[in-house]
C-alpha positions as CSV (number, residue, x, y, z in Angstrom):
1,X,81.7,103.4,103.4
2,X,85.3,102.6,104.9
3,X,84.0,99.2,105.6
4,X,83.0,99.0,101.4
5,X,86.5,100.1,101.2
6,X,88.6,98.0,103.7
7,X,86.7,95.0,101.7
8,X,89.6,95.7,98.8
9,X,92.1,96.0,101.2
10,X,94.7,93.9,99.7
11,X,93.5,95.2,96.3
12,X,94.9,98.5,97.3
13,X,98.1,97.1,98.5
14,X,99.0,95.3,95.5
15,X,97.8,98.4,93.2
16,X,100.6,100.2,95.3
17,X,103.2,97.4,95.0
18,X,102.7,97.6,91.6
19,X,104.5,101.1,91.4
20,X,107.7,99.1,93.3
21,X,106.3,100.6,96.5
22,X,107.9,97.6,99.5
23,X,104.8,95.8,101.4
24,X,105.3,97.8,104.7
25,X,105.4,101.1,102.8
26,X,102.2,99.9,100.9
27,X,100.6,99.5,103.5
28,X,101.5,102.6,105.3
29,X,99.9,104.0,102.3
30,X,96.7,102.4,102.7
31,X,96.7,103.1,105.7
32,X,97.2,106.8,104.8
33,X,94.2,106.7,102.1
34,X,91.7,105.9,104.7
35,X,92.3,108.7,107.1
36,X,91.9,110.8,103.9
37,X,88.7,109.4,102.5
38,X,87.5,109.7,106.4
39,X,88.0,113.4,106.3
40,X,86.6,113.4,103.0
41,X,83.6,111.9,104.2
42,X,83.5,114.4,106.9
43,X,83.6,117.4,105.1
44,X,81.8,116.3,101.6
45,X,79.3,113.6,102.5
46,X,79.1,110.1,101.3
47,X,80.0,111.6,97.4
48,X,82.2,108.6,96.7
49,X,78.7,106.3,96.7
50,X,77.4,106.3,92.6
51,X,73.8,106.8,92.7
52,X,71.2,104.0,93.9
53,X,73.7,101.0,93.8
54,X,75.5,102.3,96.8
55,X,78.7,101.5,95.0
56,X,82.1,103.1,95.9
57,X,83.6,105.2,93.4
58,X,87.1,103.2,93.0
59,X,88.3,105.4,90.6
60,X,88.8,108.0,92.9
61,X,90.5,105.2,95.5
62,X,92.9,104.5,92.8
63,X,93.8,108.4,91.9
64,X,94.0,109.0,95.6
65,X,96.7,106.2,95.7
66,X,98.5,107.1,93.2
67,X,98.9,110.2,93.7
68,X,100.0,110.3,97.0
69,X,102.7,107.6,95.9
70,X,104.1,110.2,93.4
71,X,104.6,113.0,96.1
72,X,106.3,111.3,97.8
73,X,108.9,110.6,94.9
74,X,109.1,114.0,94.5
């Protein structure tokens, strides 16, 4: 799954970069967002997969993102 995930890499940066976030911060973020979707996987289960295509729920990547970029502004 992380591996699904790591293959977007850069796609995550720039999504971040895109909120005015600076390229080390960014990444620090993604960075972030895969210890969380680890633990996720831990405690839930492979629930980011959508059904029989074994395709990653990026939705949920992209919430996750942003919304640990906004509590940090807070």
């Amino acid at each position: 799954m992380l591996t699904e995930l790591f293959k977007k890499h850069k796609q995550w940066v720039n999504y971040i970069k895109s909120f005015g976030c600076p390229d080390d911060t960014a990444e620090d973020y993604v960075q972030e967002m895969y210890i969380k979707i680890h633990y996720h996987i831990e405690k839930n289960g492979n629930t980011l997969i959508y059904g029989n295509n074994n395709e990653v729920n990026f939705y949920f990547i992209y919430v996750i993102l942003k919304n640990m970029y906004q509590d940090d502004l807070r």
